[in-house]
N, C-alpha and C positions, 0 to 999 in steps of 0.2 A: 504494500500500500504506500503511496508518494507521500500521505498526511504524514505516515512513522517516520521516513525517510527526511521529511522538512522535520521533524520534531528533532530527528536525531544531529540535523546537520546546526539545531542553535547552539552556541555556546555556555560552556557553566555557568559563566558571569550572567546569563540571559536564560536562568533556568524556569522563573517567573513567566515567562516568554512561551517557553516549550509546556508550562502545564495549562497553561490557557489556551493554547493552540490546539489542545487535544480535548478541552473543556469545551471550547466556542465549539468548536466543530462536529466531534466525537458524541460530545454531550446534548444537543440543541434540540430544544423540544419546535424549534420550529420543522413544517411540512417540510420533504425534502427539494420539492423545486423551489422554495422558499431563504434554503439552506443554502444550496448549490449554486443558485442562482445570484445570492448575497456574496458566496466565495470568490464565484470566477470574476465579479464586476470588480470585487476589490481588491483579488488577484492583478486584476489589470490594470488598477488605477494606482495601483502598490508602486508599477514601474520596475518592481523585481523581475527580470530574465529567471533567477529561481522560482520562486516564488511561483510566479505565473507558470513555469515549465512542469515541478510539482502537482500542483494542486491542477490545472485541467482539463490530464485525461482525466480524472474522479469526478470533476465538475461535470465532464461531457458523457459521462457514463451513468448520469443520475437524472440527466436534464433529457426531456425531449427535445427533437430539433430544435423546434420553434423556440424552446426555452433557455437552450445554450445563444441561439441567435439574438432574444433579445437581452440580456444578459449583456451581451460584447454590446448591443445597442445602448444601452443604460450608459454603460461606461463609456463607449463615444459621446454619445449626446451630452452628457453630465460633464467628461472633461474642456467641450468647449463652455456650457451654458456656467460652469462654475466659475471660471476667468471672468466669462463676461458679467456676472451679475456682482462677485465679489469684486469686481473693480467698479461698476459702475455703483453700489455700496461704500464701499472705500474712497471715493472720491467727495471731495469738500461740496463740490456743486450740485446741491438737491435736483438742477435739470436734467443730469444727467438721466435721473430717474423716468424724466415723463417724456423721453425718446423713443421712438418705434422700436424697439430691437432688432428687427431686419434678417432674424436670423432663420434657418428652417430648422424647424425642431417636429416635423409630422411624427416620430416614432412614439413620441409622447401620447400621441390622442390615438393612435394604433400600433400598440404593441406585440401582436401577436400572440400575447398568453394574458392574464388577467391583471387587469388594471392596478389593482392593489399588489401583486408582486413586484411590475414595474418599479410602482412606485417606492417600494422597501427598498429596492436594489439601485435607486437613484438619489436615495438618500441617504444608503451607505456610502456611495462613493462619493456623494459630496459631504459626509462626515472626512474620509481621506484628502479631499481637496480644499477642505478647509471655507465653505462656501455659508455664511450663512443664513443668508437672503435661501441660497435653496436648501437649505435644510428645514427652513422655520415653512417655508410652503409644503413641501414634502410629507413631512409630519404634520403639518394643515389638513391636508388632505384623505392621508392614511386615518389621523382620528377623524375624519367626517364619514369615514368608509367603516368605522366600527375596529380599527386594530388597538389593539392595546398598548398601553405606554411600552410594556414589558416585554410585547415582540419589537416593538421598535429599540429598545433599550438594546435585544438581542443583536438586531442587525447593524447597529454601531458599534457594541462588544467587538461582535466579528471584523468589524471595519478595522478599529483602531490595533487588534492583534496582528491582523494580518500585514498592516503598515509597520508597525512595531517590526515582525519577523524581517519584512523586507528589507528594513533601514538598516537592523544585525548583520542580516546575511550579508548583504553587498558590503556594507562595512568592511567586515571580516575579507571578502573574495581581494576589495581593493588594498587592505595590509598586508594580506598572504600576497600579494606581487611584488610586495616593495625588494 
């Protein structure tokens, strides 16, 4: 299994790391296209070549097509749309706010698998990019859909473990070359 495999490759210093990894994961009372779906988006938003390499074939092995694809869609769509709103957030000039956006973002209004998964899995990854403008919508949204704090709590767990692990590993790959 590649979950063991990432487990075994954190370091001691990062053992906190390794037991959470197998906790979020291993342990997650969330559905499995819920799970997987949460993993591979934040797998890829991680930026980890590990990371992402590990964890998924498992991802792809748990998700139907349609669920793996929109999953990689989450995380396209979310790494451009979390620049754009955390800056135009972050900038002093409240106009920037009441500009068109201009951007296309159609996989949002059709996903391919159910709207409320999207939207967990675009919430994790904009937990990893740090977005809060869409985090605060996200979680808007999912509570108007009936999810609970504690599955959303879940899907950020996994978010920030999984960032956590990938920050380690390449750490580590880039000292072990010096």
């Amino acid at each position: 299994m590649a979950l063991d495999e990432l487990k075994a490759a954190v370091p001691d210093y990062a053992k906190d790391l390794r037991l959470n990894l197998g906790s979020v994961i291993g342990n997650s009372d969330l559905p499995q296209q819920q799970l997987w779906g949460t993993v591979l988006a934040c797998a890829i938003a991680s930026r980890s070549p590990r990371v992402l390499r590990e964890l998924e074939p498992e991802a792809k092995a748990n998700l139907s097509p349609e669920a793996y694809t929109a999953a990689k869609s989450a995380a396209a769509v979310m790494a451009m749309n979390n620049v754009f709103y955390r800056t135009r957030h972050l900038l002093s000039d409240p106009e920037y706010g009441t500009l068109r956006a201009g951007l296309r973002m159609n996989v949002i209004g059709n996903p391919g698998v159910e709207k409320v998964d999207f939207e967990l899995w675009s919430l994790a990854v904009s937990a990893v990019n740090g977005c809060g403008q869409c985090l605060d919508s996200h979680e808007q949204v999912l509570r108007k859909a009936g999810v609970s704090r504690e599955v959303i709590q879940e899907a950020f767990k996994i978010a920030s473990v999984i960032q956590a692990v990938g920050v380690t590993l390449d750490s580590e790959a880039v000292l072990a070359d010096q």
